[in-house]
ZAKOL-313601 format. One record per atom (N, C-alpha, C, O): atom name; x, y, z; chain; residue in one letter. Coordinates in Angstrom, 3 decimals. Example, Ala and Ser with C-alpha at 12.3 -4.5 7.8 and 13.67 -1.06 7.14 Angstrom:
2
atom|xx|yy|zz|kette|rest
N|13.190|-5.690|7.800|A|A
CA|12.300|-4.500|7.800|A|A
C|13.200|-3.300|7.800|A|A
O|14.236|-3.319|8.465|A|A
N|12.850|-2.250|7.080|A|S
CA|13.670|-1.060|7.140|A|S
C|12.900|0.030|7.870|A|S
O|13.409|1.138|8.039|A|S
REM end
This chain:
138
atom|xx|yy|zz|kette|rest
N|-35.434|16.087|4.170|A|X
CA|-34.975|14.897|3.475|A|X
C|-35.397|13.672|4.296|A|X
O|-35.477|13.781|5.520|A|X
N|-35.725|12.279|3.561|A|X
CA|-36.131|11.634|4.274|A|X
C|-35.376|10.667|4.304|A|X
O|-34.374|10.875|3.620|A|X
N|-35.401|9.221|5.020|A|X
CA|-34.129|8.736|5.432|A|X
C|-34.078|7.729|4.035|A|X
O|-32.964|7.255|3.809|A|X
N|-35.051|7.400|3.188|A|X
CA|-34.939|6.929|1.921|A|X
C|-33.876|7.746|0.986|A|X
O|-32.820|7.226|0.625|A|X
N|-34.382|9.513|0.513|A|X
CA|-33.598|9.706|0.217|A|X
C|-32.058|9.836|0.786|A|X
O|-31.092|9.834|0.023|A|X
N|-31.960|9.933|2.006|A|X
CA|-30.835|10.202|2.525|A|X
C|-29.613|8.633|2.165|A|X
O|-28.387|8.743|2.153|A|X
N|-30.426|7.223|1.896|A|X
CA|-30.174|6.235|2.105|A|X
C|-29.966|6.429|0.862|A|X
O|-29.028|5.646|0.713|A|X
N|-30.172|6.988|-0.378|A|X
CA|-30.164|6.875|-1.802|A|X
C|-28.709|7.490|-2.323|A|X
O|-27.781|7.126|-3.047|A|X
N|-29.049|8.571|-1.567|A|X
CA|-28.170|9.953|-2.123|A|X
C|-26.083|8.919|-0.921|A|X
O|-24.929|9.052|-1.329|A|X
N|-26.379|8.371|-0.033|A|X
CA|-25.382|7.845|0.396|A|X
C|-24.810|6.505|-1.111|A|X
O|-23.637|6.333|-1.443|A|X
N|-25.715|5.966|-1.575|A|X
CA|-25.541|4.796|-2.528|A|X
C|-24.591|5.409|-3.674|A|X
O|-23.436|5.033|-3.873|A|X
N|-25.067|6.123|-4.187|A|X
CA|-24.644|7.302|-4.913|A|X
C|-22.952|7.631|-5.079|A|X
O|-22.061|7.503|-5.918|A|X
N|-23.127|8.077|-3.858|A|X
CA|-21.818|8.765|-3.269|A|X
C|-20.668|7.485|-3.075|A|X
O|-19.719|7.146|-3.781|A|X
N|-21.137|7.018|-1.960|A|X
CA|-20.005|5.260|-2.031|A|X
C|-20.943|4.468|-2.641|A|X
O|-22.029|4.153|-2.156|A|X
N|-20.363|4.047|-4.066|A|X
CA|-20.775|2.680|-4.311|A|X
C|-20.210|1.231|-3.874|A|X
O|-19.024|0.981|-3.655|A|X
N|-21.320|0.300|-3.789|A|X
CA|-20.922|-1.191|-3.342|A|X
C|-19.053|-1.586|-3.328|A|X
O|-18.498|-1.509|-4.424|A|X
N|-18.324|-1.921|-2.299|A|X
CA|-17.631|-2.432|-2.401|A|X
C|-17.243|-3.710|-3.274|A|X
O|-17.690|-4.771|-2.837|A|X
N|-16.606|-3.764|-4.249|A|X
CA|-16.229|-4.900|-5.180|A|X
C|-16.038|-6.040|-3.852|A|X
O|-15.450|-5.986|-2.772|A|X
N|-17.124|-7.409|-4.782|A|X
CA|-16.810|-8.946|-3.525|A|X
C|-15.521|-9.257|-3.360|A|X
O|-15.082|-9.276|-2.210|A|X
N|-14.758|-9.525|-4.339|A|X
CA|-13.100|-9.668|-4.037|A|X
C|-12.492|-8.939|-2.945|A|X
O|-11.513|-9.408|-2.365|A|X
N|-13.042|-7.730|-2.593|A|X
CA|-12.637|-7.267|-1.404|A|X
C|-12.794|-7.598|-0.247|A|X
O|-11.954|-7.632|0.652|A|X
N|-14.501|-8.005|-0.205|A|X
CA|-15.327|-7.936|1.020|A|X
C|-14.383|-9.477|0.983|A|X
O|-13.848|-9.819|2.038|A|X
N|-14.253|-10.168|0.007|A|X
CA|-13.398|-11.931|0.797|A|X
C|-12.181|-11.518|1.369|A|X
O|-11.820|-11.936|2.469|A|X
N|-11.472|-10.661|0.642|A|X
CA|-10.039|-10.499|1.277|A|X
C|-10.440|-10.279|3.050|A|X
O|-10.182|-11.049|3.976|A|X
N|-11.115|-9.015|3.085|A|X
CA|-11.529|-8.827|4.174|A|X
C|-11.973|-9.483|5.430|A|X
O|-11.592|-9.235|6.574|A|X
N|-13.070|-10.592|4.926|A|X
CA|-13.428|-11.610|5.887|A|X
C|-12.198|-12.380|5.535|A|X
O|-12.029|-12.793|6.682|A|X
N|-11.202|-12.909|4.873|A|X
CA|-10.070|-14.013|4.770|A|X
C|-8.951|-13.371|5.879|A|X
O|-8.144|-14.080|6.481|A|X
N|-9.032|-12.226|6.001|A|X
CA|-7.842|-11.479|7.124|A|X
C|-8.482|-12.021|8.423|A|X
O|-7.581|-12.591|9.039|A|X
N|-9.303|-12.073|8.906|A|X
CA|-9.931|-12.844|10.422|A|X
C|-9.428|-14.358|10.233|A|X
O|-8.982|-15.005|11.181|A|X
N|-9.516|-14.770|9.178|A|X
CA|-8.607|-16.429|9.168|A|X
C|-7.685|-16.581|9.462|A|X
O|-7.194|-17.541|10.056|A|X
N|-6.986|-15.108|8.892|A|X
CA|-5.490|-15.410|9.093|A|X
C|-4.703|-14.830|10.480|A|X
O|-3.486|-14.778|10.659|A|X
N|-5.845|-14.387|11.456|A|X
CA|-5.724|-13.682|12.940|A|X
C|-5.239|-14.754|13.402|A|X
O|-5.712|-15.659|12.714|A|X
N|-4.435|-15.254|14.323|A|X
CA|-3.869|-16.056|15.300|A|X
C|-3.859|-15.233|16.574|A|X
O|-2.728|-14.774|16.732|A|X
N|-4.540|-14.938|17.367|A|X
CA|-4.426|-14.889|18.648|A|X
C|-3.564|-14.756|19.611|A|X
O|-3.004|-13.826|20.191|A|X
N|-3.584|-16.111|19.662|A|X
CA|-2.326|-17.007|20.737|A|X
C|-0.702|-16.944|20.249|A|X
O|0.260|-16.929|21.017|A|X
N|-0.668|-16.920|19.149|A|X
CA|0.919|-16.818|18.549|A|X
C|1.389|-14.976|18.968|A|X
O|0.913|-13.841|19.004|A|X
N|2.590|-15.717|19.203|A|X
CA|3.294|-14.642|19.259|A|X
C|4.326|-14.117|18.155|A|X
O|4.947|-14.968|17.518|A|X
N|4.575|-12.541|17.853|A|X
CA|4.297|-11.726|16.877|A|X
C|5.996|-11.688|16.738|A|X
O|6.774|-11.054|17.452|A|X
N|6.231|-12.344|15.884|A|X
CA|7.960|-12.386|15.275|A|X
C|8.147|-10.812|14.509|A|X
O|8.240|-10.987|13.294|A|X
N|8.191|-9.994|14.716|A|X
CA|8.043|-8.400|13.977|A|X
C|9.856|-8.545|12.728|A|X
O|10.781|-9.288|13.057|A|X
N|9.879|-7.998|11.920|A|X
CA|10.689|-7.641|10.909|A|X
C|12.035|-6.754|11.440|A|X
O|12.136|-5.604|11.013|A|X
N|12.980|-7.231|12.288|A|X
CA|14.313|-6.547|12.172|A|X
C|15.060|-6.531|11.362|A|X
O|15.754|-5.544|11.605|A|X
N|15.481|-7.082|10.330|A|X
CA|16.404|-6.372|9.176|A|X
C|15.536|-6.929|7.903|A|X
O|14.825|-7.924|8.047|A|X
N|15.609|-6.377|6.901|A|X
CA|15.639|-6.982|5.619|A|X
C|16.795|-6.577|4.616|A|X
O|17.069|-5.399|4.388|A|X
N|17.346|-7.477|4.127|A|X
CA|18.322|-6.854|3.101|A|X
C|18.079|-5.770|2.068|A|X
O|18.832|-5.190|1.286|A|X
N|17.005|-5.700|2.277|A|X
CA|16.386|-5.109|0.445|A|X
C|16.291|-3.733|0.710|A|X
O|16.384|-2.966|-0.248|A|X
N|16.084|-3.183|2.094|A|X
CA|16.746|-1.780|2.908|A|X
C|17.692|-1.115|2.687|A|X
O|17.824|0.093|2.889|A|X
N|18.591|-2.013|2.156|A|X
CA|20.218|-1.816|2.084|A|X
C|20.504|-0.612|0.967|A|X
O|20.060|-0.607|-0.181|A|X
N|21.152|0.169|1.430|A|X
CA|21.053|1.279|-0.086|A|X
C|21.545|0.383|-1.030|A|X
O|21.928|-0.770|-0.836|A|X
N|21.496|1.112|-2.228|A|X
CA|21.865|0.515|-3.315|A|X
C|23.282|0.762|-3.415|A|X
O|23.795|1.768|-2.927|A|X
N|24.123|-0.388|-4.217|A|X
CA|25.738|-0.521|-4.695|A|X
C|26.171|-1.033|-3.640|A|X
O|27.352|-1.352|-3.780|A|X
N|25.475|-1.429|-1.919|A|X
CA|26.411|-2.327|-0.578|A|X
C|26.098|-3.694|-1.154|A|X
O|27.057|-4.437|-1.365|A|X
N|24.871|-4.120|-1.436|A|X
CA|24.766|-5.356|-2.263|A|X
C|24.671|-6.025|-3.257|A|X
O|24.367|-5.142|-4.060|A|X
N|24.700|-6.904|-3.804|A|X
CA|24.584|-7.041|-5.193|A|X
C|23.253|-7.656|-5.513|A|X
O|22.272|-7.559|-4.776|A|X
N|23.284|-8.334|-6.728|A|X
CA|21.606|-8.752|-6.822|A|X
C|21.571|-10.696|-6.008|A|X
O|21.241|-11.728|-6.591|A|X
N|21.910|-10.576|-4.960|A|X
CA|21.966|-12.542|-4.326|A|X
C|20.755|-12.177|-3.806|A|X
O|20.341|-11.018|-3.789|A|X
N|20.085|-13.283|-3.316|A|X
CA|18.756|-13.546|-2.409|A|X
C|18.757|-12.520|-1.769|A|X
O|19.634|-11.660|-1.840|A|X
N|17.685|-12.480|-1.003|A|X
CA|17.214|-11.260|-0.101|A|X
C|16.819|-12.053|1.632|A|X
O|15.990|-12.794|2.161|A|X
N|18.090|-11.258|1.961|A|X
CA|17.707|-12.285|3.549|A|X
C|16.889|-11.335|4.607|A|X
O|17.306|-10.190|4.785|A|X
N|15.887|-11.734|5.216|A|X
CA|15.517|-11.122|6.346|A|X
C|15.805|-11.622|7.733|A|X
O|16.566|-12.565|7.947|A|X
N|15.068|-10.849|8.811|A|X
CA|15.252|-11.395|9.891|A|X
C|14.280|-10.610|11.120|A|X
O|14.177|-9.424|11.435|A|X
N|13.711|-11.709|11.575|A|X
CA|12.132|-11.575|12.284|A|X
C|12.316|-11.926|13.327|A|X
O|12.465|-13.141|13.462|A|X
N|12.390|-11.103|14.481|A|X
CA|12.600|-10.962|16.017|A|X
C|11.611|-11.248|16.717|A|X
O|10.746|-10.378|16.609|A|X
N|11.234|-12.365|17.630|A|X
CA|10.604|-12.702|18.468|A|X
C|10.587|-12.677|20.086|A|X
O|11.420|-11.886|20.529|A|X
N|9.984|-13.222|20.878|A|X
CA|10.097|-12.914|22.400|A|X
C|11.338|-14.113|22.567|A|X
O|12.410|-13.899|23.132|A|X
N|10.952|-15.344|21.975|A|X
CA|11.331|-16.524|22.663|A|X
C|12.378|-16.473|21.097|A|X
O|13.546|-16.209|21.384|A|X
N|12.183|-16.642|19.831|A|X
CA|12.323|-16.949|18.530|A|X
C|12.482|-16.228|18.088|A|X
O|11.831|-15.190|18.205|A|X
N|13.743|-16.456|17.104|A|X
CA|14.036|-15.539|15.701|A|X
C|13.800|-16.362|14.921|A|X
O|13.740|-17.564|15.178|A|X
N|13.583|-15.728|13.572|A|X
CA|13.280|-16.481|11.801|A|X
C|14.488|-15.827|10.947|A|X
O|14.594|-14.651|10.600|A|X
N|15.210|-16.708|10.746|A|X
CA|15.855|-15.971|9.476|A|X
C|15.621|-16.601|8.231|A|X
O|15.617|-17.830|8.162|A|X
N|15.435|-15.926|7.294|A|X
CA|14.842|-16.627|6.239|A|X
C|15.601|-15.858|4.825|A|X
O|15.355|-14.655|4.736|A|X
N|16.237|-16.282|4.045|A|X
CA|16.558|-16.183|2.924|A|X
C|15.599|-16.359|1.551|A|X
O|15.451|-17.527|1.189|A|X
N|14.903|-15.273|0.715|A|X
CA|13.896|-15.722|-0.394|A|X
C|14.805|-15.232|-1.709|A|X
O|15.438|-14.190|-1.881|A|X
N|14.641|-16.249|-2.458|A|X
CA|15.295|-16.393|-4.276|A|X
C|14.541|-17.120|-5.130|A|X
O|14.364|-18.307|-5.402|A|X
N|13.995|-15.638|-5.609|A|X
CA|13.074|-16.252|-6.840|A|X
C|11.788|-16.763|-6.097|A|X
O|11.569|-15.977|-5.175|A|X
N|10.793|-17.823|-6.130|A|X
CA|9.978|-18.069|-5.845|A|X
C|10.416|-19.335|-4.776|A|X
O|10.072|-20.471|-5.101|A|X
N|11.066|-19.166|-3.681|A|X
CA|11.670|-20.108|-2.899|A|X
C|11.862|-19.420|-1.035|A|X
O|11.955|-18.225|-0.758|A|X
N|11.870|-20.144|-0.403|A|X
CA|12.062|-19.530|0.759|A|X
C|12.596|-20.205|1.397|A|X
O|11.863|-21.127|1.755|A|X
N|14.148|-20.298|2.006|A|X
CA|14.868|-21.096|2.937|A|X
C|15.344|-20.312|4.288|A|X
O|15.917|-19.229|4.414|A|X
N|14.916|-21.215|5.204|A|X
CA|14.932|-20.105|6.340|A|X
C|15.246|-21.171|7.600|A|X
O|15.279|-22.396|7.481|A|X
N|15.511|-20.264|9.077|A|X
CA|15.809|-21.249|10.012|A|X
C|15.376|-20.724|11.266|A|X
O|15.587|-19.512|11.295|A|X
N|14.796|-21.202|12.430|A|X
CA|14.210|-21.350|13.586|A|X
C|15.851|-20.739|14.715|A|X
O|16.967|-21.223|14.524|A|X
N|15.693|-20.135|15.313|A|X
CA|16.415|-20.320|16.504|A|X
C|16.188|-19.522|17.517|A|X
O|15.849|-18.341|17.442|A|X
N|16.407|-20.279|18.673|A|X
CA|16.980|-21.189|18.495|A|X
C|16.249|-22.454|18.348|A|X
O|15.192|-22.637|18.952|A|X
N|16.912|-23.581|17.355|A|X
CA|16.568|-25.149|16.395|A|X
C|15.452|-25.632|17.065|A|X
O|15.783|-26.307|18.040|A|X
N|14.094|-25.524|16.885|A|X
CA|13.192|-26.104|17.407|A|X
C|12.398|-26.870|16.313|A|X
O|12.392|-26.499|15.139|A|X
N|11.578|-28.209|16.870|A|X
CA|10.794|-28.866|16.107|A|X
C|9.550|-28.428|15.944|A|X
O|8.833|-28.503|16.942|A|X
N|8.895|-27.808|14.560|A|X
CA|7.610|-26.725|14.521|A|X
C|7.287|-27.158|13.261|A|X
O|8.010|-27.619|12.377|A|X
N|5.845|-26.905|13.300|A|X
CA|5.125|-27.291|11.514|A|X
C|5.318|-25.563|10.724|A|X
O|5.166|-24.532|11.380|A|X
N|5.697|-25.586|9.117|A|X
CA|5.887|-24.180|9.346|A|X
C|4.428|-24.038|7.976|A|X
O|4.091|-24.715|7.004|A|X
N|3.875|-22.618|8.719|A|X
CA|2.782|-22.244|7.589|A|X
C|3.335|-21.400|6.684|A|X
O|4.092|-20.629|7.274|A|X
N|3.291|-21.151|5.251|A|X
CA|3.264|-20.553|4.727|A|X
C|1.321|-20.014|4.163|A|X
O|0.344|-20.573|3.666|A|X
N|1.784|-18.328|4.761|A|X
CA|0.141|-17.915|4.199|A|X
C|0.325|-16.299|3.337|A|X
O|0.866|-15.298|3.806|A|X
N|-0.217|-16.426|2.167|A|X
CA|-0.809|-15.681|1.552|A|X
C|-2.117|-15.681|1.119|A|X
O|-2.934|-16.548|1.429|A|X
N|-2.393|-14.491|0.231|A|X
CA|-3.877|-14.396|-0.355|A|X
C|-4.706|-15.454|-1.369|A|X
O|-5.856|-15.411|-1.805|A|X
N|-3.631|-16.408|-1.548|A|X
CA|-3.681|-17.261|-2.784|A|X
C|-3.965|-18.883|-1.500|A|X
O|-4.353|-19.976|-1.912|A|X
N|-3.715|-18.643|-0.326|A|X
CA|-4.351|-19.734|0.498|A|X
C|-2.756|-20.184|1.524|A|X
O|-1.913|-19.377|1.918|A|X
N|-2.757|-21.493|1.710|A|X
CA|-1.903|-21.769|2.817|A|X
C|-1.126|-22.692|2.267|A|X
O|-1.507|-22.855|1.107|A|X
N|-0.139|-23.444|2.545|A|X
CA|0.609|-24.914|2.580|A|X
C|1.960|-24.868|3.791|A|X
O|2.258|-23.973|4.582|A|X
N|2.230|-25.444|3.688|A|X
CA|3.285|-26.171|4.939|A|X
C|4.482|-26.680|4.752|A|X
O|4.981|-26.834|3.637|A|X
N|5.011|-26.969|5.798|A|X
CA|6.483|-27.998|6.142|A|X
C|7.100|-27.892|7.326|A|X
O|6.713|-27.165|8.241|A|X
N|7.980|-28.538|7.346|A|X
CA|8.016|-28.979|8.676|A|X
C|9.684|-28.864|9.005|A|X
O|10.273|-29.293|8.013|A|X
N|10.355|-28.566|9.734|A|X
CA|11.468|-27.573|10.473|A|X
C|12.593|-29.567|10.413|A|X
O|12.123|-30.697|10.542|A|X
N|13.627|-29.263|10.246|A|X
CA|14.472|-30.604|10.905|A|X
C|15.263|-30.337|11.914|A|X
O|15.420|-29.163|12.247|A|X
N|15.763|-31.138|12.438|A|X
CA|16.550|-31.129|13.269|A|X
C|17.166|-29.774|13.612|A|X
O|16.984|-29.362|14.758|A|X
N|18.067|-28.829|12.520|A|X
CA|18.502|-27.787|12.945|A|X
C|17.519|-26.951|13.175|A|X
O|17.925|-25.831|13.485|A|X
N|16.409|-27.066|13.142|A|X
CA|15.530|-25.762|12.711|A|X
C|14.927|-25.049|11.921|A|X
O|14.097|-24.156|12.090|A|X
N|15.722|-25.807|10.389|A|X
CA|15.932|-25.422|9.155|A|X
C|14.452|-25.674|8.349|A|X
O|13.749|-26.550|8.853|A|X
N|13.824|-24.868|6.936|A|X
CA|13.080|-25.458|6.353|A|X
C|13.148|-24.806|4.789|A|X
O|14.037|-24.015|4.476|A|X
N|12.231|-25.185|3.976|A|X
CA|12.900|-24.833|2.894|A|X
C|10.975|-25.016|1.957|A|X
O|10.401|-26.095|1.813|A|X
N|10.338|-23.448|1.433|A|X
CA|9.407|-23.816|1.489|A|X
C|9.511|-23.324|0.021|A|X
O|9.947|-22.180|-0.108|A|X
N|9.056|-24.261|-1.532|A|X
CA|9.105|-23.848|-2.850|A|X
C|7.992|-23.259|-3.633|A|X
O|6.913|-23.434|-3.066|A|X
N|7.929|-22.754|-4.516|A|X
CA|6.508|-22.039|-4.894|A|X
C|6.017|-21.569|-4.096|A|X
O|4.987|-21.981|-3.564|A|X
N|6.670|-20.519|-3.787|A|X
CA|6.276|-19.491|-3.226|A|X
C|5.371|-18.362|-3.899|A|X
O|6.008|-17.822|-4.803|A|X
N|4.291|-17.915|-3.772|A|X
CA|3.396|-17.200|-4.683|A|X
C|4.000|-15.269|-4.540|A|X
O|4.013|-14.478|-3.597|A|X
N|4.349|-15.185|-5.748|A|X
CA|4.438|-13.499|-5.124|A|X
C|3.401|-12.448|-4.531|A|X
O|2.205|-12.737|-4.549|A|X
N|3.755|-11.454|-4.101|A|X
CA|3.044|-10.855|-3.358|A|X
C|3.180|-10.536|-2.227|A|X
O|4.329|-10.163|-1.989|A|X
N|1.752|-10.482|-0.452|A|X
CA|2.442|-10.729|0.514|A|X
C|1.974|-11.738|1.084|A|X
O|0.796|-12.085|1.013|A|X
N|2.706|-12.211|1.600|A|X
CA|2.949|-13.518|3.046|A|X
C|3.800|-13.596|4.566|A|X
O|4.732|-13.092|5.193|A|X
N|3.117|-14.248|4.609|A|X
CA|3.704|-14.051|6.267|A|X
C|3.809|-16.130|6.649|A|X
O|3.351|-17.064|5.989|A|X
N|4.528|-16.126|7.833|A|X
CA|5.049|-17.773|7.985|A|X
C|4.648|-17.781|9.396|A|X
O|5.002|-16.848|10.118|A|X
N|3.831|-18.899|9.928|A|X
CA|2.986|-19.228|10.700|A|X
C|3.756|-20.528|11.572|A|X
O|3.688|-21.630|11.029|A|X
N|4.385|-20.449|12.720|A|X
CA|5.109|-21.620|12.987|A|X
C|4.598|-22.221|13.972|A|X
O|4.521|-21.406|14.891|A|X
N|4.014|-23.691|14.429|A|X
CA|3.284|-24.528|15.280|A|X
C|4.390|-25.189|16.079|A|X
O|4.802|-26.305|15.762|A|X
N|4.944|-24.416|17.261|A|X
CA|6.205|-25.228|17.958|A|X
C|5.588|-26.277|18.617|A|X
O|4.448|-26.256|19.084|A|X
N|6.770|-27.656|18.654|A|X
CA|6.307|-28.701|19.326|A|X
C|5.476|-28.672|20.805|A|X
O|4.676|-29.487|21.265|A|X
N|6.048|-27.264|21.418|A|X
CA|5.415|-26.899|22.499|A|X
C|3.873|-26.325|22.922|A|X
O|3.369|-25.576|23.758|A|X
N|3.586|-26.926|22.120|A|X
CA|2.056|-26.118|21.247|A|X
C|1.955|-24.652|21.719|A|X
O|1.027|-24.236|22.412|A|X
N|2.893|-23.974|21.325|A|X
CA|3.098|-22.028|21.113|A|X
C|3.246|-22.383|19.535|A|X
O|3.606|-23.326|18.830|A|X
N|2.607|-20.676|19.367|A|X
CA|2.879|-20.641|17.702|A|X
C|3.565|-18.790|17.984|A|X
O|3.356|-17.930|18.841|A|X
N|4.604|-18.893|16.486|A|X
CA|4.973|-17.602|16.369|A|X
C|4.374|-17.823|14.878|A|X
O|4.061|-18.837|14.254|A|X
N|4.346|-16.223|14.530|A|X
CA|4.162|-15.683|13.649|A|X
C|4.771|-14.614|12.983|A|X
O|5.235|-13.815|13.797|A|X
N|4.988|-14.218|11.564|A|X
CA|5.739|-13.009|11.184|A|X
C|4.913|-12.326|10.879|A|X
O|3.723|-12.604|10.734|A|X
N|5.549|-11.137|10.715|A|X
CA|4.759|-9.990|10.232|A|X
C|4.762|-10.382|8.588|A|X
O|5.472|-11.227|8.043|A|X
N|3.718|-9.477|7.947|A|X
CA|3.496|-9.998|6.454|A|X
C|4.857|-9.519|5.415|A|X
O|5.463|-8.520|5.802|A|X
N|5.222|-10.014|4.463|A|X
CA|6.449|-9.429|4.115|A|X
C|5.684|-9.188|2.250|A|X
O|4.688|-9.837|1.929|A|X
N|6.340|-8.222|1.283|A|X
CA|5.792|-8.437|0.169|A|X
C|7.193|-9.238|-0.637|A|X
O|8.373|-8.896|-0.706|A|X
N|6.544|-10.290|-1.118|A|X
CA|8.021|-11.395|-1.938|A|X
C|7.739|-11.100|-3.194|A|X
O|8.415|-11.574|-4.107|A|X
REM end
């Protein structure tokens, strides 16, 4: 066999990856942060067996080195809080792209249209450190 056919008979077998993929793919290196440190997922409500809760928002809570996130999502909304209360720009990122806001005084922020799916929240502390969450599906 020669490496033509061998190169043929592979085409064959896996065809071309659909482009929508290959972007998702290169769009995940955008969304790499490095330098931030990795807020990981300690509770989510939605864990909870069924009949302990009822149907209210769904609160999580994202454990960091320095930082926790607690964040409450209802409906297409996300209200959540820094602690401990720091002044930080906050990212909201999914597959549908990015937007922002910005933490007050308590820590607090409150981010609307929220796109379903998954996302993860990208925070720029005044201290120029960034945390980050793990991706959550809303």
């Amino acid at each position: 066999m020669t490496d033509d056919e061998l190169i043929e008979r592979l085409r064959v077998a896996f065809p071309p990856v659909p482009e929508h993929l290959i972007a998702l793919g290169r769009a995940a290196f955008d969304w790499f942060t490095p330098e931030a440190t990795l807020a990981t997922l300690a509770h989510d409500a939605a864990e909870t067996p069924a009949g302990v809760r009822g149907g209210g928002p769904r609160t999580l809570t994202f454990a960091g080195r320095d930082v926790h996130v607690e964040i409450e999502v209802s409906g297409r909304e996300i209200v959540g809080q820094l602690a401990p209360a720091v002044a930080a720009e906050v990212i909201l990122r999914s597959p549908d792209g990015e937007r922002g806001a910005r933490t007050d005084e308590s820590g607090g922020f409150v981010l609307s249209e929220v796109p379903a799916g998954l996302v993860s929240l990208l925070f720029r502390l005044a201290d120029a450190t960034s945390v980050v969450t793990s991706w959550i599906h809303v």
